[in-house]
SEZANU-809325 format. One line per field, with one value per atom (N, C-alpha, C): residue in three letters; chain; atom name; z, y, x. Coordinates in Angstrom, 2 decimals, decimal comma. Layout:
N
aa = c(ALA;...)
ch = c(A;...)
at = c(CA;...)
Z = c(Z;...)
Y = c(Y;...)
X = c(X;...)
This chain:
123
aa = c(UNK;UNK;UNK;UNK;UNK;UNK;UNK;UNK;UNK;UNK;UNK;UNK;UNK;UNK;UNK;UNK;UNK;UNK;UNK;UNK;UNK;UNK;UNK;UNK;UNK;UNK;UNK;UNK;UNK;UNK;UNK;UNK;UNK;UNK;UNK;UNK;UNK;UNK;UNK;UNK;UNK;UNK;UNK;UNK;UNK;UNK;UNK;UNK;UNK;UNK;UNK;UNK;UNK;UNK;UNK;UNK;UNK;UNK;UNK;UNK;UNK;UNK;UNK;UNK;UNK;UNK;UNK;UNK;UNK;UNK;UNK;UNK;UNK;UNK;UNK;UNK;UNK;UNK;UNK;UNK;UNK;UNK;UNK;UNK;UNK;UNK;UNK;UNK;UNK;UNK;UNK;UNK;UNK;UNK;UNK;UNK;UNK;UNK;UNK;UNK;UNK;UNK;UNK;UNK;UNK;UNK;UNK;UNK;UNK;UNK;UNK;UNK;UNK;UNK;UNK;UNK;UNK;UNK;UNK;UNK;UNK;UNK;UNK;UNK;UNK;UNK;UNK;UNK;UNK;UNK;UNK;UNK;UNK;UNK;UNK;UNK;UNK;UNK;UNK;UNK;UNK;UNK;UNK;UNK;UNK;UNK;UNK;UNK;UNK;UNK;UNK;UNK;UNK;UNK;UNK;UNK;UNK;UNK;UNK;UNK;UNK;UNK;UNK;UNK;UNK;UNK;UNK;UNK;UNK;UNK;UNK;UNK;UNK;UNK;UNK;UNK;UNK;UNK;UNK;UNK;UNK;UNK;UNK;UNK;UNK;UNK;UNK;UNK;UNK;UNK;UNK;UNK;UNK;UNK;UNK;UNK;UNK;UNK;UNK;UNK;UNK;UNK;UNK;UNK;UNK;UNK;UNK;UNK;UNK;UNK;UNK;UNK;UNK;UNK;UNK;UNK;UNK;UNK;UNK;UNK;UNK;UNK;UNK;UNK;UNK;UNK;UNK;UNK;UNK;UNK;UNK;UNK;UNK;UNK;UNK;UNK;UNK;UNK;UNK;UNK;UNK;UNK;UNK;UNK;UNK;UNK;UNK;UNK;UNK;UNK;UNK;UNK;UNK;UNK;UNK;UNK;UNK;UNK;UNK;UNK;UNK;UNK;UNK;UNK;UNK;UNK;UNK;UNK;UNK;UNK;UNK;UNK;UNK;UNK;UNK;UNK;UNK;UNK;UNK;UNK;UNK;UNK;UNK;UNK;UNK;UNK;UNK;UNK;UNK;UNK;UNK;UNK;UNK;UNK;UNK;UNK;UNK;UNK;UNK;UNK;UNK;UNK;UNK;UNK;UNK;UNK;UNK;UNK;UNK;UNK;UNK;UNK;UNK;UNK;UNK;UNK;UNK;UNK;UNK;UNK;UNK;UNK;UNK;UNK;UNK;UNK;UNK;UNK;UNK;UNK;UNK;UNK;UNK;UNK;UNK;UNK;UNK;UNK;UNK;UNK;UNK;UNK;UNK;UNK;UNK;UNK;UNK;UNK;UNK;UNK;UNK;UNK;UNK;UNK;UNK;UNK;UNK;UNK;UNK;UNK;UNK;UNK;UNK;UNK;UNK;UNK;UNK;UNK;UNK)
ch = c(A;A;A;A;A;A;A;A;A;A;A;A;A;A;A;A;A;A;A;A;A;A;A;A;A;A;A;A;A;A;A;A;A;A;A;A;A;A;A;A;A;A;A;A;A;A;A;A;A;A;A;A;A;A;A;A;A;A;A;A;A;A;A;A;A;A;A;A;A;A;A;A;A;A;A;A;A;A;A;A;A;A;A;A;A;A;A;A;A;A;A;A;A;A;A;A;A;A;A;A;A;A;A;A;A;A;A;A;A;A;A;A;A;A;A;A;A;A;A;A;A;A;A;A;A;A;A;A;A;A;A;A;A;A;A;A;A;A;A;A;A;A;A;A;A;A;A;A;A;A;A;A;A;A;A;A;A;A;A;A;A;A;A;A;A;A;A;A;A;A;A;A;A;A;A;A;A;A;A;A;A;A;A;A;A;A;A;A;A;A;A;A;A;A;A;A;A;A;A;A;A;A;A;A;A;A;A;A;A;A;A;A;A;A;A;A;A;A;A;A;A;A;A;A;A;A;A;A;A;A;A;A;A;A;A;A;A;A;A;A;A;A;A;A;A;A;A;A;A;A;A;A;A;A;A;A;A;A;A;A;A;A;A;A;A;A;A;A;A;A;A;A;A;A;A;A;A;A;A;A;A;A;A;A;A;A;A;A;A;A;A;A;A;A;A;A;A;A;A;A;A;A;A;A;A;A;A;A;A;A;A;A;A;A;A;A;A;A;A;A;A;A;A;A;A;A;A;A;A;A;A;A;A;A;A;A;A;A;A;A;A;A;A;A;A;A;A;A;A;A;A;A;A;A;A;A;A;A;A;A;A;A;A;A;A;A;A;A;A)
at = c(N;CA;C;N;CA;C;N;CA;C;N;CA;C;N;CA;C;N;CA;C;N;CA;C;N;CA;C;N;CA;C;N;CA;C;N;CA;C;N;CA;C;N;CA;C;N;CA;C;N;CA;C;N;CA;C;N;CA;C;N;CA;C;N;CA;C;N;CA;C;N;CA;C;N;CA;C;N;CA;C;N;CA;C;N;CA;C;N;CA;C;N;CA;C;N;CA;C;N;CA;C;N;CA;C;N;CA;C;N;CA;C;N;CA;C;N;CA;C;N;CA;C;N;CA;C;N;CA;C;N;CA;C;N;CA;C;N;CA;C;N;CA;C;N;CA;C;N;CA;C;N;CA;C;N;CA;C;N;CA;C;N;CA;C;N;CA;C;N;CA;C;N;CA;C;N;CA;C;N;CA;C;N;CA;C;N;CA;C;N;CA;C;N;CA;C;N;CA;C;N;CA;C;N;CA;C;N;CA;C;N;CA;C;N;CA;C;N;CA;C;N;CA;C;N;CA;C;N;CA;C;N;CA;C;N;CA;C;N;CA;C;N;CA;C;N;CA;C;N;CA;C;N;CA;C;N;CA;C;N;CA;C;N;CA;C;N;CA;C;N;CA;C;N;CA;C;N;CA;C;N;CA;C;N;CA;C;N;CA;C;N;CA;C;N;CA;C;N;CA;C;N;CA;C;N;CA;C;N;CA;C;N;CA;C;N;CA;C;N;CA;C;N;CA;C;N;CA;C;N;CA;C;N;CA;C;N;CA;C;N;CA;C;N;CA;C;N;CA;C;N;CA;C;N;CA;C;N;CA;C;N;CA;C;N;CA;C;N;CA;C;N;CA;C;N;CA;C;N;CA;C;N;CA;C;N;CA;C;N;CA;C;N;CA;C;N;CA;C;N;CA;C;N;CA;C;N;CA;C;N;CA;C;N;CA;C;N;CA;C;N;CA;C;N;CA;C;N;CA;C)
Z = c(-2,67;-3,18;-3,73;-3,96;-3,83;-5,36;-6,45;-7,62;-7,89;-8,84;-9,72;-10,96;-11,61;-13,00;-13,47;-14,18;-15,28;-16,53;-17,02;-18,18;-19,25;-19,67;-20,70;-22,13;-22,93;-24,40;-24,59;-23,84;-23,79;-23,38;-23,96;-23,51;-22,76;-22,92;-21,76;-20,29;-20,73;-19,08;-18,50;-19,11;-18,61;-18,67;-18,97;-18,81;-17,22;-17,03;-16,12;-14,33;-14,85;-13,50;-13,10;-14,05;-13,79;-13,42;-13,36;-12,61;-11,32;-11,06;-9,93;-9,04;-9,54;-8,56;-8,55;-9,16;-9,13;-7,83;-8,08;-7,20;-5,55;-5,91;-4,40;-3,98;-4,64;-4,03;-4,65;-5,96;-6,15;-7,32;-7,65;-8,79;-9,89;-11,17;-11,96;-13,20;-13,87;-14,68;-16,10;-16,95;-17,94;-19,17;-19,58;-20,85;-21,43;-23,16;-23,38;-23,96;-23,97;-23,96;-23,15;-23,45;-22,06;-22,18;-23,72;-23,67;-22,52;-23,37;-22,59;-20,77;-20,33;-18,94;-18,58;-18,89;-18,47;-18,57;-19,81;-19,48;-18,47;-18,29;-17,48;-15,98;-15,72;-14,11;-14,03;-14,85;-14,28;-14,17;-15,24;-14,68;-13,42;-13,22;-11,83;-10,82;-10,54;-9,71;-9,08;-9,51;-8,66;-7,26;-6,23;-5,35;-6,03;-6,90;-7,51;-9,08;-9,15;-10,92;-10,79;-12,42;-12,64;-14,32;-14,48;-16,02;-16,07;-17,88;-18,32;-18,61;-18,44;-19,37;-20,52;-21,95;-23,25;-23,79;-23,47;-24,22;-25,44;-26,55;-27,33;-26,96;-27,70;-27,44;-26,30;-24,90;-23,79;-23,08;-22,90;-22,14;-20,51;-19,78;-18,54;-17,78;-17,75;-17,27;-17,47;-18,52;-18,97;-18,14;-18,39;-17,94;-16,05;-15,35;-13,85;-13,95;-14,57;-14,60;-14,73;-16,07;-15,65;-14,45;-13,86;-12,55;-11,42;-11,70;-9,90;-10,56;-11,62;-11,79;-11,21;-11,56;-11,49;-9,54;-9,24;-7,44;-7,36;-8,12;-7,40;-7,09;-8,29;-7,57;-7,39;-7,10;-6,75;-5,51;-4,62;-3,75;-4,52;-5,39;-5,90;-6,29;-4,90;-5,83;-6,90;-7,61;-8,94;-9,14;-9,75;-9,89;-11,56;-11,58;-13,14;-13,14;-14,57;-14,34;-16,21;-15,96;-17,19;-17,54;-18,70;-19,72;-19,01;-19,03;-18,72;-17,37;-17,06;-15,88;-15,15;-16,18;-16,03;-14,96;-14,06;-12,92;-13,25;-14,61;-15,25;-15,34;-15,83;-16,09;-14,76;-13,39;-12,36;-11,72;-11,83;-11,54;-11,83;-13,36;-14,39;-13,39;-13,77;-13,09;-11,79;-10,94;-9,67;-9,42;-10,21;-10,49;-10,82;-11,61;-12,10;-11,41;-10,49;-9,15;-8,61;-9,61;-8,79;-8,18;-7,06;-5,69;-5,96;-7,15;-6,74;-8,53;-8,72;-9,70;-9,81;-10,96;-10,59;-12,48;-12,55;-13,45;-14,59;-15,99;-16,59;-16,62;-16,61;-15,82;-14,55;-14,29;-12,71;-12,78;-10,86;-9,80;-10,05;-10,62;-9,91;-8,48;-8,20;-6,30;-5,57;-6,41;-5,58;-5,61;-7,40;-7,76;-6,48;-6,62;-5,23;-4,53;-3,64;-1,84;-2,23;-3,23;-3,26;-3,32;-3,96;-4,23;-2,43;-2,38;-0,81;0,13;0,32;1,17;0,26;-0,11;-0,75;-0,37;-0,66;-0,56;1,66;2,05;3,19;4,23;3,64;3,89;3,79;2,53;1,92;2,52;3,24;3,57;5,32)
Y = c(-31,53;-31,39;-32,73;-32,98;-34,36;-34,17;-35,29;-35,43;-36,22;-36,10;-36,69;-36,70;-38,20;-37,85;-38,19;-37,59;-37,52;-38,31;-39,49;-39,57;-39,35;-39,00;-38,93;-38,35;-38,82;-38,43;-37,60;-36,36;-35,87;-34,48;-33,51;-32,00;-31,58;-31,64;-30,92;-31,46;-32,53;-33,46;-33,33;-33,31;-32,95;-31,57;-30,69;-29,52;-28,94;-29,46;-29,64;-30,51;-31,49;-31,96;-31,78;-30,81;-30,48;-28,93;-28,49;-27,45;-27,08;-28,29;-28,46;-29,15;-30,15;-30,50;-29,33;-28,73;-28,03;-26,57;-26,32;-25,62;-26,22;-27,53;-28,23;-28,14;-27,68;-27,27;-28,66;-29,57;-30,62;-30,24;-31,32;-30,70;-31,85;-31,80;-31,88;-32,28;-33,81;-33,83;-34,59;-34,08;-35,05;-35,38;-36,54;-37,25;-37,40;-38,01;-38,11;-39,62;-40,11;-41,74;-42,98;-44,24;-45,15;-45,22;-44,89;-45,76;-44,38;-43,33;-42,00;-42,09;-42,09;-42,69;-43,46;-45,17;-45,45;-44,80;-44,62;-43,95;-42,87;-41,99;-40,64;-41,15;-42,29;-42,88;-43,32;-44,79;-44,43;-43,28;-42,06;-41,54;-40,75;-40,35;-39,29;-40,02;-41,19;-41,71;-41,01;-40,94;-40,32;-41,22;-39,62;-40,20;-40,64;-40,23;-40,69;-40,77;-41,86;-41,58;-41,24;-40,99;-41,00;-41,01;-42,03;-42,82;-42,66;-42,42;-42,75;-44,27;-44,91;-46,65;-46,59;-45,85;-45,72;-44,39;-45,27;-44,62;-44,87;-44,61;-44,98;-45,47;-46,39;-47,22;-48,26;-47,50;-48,75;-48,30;-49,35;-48,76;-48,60;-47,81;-47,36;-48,76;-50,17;-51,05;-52,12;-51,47;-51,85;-51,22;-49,93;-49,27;-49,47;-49,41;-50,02;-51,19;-52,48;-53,63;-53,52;-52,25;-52,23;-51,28;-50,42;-49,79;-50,97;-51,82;-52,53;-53,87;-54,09;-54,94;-54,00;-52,84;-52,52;-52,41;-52,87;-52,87;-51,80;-50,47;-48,99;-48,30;-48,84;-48,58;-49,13;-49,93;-51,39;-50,97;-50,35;-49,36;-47,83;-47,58;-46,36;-46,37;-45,31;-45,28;-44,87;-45,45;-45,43;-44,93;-44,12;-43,69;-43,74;-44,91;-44,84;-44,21;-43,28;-42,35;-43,05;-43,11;-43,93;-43,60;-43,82;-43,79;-44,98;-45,87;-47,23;-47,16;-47,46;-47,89;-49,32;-49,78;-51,25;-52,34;-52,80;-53,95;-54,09;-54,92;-55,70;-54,89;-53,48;-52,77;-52,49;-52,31;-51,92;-52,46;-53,79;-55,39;-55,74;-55,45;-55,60;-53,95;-52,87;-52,18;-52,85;-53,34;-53,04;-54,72;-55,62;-56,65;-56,37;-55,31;-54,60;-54,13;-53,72;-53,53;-51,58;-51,09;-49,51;-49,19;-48,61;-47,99;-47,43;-46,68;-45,93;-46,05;-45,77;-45,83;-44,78;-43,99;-43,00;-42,97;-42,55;-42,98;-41,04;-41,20;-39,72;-39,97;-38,44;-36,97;-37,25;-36,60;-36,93;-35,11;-35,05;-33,93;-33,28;-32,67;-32,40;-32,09;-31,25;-31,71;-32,85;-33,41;-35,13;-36,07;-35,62;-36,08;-35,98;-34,33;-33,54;-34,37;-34,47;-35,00;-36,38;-36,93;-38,52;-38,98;-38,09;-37,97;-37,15;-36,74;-36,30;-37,27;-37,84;-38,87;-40,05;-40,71;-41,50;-41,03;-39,98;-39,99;-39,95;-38,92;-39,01;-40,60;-41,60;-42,88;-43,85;-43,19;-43,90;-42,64;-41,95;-41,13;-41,18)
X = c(58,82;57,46;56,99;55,57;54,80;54,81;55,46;55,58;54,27;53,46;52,33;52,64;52,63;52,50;50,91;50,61;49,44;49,67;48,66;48,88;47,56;47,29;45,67;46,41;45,30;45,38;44,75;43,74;42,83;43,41;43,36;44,61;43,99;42,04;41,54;41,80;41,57;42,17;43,03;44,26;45,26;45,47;45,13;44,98;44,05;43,19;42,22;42,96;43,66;44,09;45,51;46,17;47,41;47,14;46,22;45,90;45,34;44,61;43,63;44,91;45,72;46,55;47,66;48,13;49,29;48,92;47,65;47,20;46,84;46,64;46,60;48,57;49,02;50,36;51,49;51,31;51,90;52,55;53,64;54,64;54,17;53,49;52,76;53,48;53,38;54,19;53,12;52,67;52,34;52,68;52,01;52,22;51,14;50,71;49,59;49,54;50,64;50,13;51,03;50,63;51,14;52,50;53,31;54,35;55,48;55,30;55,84;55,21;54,28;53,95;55,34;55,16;56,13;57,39;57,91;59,24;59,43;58,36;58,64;58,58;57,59;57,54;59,20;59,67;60,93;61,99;61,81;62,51;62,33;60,99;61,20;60,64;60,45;59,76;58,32;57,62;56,37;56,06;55,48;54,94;53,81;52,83;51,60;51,44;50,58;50,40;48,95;48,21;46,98;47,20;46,21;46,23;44,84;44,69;43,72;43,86;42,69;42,70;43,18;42,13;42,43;43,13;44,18;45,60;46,41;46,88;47,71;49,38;49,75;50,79;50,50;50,04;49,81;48,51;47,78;46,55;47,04;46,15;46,64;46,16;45,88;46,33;47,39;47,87;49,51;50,17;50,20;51,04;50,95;49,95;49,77;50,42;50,49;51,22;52,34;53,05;54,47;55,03;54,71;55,01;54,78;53,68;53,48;54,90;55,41;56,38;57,90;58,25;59,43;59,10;60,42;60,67;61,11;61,03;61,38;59,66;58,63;57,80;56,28;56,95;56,05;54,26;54,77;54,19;53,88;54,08;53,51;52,22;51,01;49,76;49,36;48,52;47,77;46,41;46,48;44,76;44,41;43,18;42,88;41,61;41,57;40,59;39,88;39,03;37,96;37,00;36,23;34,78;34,65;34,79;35,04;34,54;32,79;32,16;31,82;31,60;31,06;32,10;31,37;31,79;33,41;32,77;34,09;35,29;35,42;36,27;37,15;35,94;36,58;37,07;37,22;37,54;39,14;38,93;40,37;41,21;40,82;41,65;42,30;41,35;41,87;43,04;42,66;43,36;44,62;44,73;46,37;46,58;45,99;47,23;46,69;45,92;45,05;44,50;45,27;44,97;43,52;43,09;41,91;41,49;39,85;39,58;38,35;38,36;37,57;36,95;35,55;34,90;35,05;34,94;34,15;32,98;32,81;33,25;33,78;34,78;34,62;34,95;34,79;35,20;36,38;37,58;38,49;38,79;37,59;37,88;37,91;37,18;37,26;38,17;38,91;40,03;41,43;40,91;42,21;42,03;40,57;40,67;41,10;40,78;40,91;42,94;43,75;44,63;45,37;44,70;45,44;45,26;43,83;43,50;44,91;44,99;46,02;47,34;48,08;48,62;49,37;48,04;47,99;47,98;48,05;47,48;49,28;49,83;50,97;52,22;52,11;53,49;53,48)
């Protein structure tokens, strides 16, 4: 089964996309801040992450910088999900190394197709 981890500080959020994906048929793992993210990516390796930016302990372009550094998952896509619209922001994300960047509010369906298209792309 296709492992995702989730990271947000936000319960509805993660409440919200660990449902929508778990129902797209994926095995669903979250955290609610960067430093726990990292630890939980190395341990289960995800086929996918999805970070919030503003996180406590590490922001979710820390945490993208330390996953695209470790060589187990250097190739693991990234999806940062943000308040955070502006050029600049989407710039700095994608400079750290995230596959996909998606703005609040967003879709959970779009979240899904965007996360299937990705992953469909990388398997």
């Amino acid at each position: 089964m296709t492992k995702i981890l989730v990271a947000d500080d936000d319960p509805d959020i993660l409440e919200l996309v660990s449902y929508k994906l778990t129902q797209s048929g994926y095995e669903v793992t979250t955290v609610t801040d960067g430093k726990a993210a990292i630890e939980k990516a190395k341990e289960i390796h995800p086929d996918l992450v999805i970070l919030d930016v503003m996180m406590p302990f590490h922001s979710g372009i820390e945490v993208t910088i330390e996953i695209r550094n470790d060589p187990d998952m250097t190739n693991t896509p990234i999806i940062l999900l943000t308040a955070k619209s502006m050029e600049m922001d989407t710039e700095r994300g994608f400079a750290a190394g995230a596959t996909d960047y998606m703005t609040k509010p967003f879709s959970p369906r779009e979240l899904a197709s965007r996360v299937q298209a990705i992953l469909g792309r990388t398997s």
